[in-house]
C-alpha positions as a Markdown table, in Angstrom:
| # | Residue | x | y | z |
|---|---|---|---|---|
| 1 | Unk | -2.3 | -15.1 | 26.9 |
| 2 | Unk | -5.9 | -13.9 | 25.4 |
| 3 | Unk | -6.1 | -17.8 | 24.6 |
| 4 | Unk | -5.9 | -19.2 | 27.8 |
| 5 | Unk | -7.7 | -16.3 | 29.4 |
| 6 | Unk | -11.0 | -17.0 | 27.2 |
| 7 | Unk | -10.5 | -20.9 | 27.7 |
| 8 | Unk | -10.6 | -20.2 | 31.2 |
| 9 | Unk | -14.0 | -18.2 | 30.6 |
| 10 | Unk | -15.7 | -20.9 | 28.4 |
| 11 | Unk | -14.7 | -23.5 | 31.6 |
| 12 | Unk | -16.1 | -21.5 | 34.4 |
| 13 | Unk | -19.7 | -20.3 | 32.2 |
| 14 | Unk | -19.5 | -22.1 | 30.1 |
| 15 | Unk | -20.8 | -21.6 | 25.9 |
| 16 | Unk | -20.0 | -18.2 | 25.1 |
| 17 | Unk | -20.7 | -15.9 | 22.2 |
| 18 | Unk | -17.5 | -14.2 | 20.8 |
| 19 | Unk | -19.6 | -11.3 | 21.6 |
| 20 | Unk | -19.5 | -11.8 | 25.8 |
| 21 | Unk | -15.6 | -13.6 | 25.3 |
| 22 | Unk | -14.7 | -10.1 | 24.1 |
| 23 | Unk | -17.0 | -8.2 | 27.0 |
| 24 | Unk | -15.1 | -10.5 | 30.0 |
| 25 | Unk | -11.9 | -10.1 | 28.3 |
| 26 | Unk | -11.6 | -6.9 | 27.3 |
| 27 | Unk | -10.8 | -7.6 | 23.3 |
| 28 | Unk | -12.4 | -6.0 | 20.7 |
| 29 | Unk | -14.9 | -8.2 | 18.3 |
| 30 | Unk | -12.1 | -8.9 | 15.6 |
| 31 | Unk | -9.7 | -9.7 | 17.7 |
| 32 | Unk | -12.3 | -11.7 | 20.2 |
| 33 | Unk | -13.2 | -13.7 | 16.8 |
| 34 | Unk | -9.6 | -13.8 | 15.3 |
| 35 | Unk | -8.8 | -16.2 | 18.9 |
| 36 | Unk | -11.8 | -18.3 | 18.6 |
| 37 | Unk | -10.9 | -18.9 | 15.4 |
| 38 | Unk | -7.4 | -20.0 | 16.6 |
| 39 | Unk | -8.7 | -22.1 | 19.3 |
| 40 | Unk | -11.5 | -23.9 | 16.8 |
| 41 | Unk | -8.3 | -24.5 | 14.5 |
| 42 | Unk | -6.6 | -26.1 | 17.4 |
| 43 | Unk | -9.1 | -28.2 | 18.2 |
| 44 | Unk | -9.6 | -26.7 | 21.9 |
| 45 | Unk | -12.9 | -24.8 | 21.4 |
| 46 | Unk | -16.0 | -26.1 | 18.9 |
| 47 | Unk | -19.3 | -24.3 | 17.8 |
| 48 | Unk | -22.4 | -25.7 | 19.8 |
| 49 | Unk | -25.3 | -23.6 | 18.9 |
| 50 | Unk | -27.1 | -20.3 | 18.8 |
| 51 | Unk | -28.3 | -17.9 | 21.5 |
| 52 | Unk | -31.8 | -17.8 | 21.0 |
| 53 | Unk | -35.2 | -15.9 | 22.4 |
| 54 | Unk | -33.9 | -12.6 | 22.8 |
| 55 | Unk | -34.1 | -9.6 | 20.1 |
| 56 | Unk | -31.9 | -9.1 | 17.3 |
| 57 | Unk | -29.5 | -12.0 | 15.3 |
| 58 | Unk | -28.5 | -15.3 | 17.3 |
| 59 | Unk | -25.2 | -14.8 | 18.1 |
| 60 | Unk | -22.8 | -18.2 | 17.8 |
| 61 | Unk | -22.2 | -20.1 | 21.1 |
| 62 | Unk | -18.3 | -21.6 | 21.6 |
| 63 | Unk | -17.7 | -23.9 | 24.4 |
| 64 | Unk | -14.5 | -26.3 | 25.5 |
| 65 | Unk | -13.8 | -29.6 | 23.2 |
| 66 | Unk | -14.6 | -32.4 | 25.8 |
| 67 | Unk | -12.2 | -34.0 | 24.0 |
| 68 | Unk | -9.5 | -32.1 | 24.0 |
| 69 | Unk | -10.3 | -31.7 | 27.8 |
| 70 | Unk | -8.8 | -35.6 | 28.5 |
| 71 | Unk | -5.1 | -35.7 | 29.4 |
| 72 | Unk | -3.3 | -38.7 | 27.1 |
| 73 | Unk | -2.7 | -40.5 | 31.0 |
| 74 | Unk | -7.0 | -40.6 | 31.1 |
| 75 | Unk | -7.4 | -42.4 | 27.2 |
């Protein structure tokens, strides 16, 4: 269920740091960071960069695989 809920947040904004996915969800860091990593396993979610231009560390941005976005009736 937190899964889908933070898939559903990387498709409507977009890349996220695990950071805001636990913010809009609710979850704590670990547990934000423990489903990202589950998704990345999957396949469904990949790394794309690095917030940038604001104080303190970049956090890591996650977005949707395009890839994994295509049903097997689109390939």
């Amino acid at each position: 269920m937190n899964d889908r809920a933070a898939l559903d947040l990387l498709l409507e904004h977009g890349p996220l740091s695990r950071t805001k996915i636990g913010q809009l969800t609710g979850l704590s860091k670990p547990t934000a960071s423990q489903l990202l990593v589950r998704l990345e396993t999957a396949g469904l979610v990949v790394a794309t960069g690095t917030t940038e231009g604001r104080p303190g560390p970049n956090a890591q941005l996650y977005a949707v695989n395009a890839r994994a976005r295509t049903s097997p009736a689109s390939t």
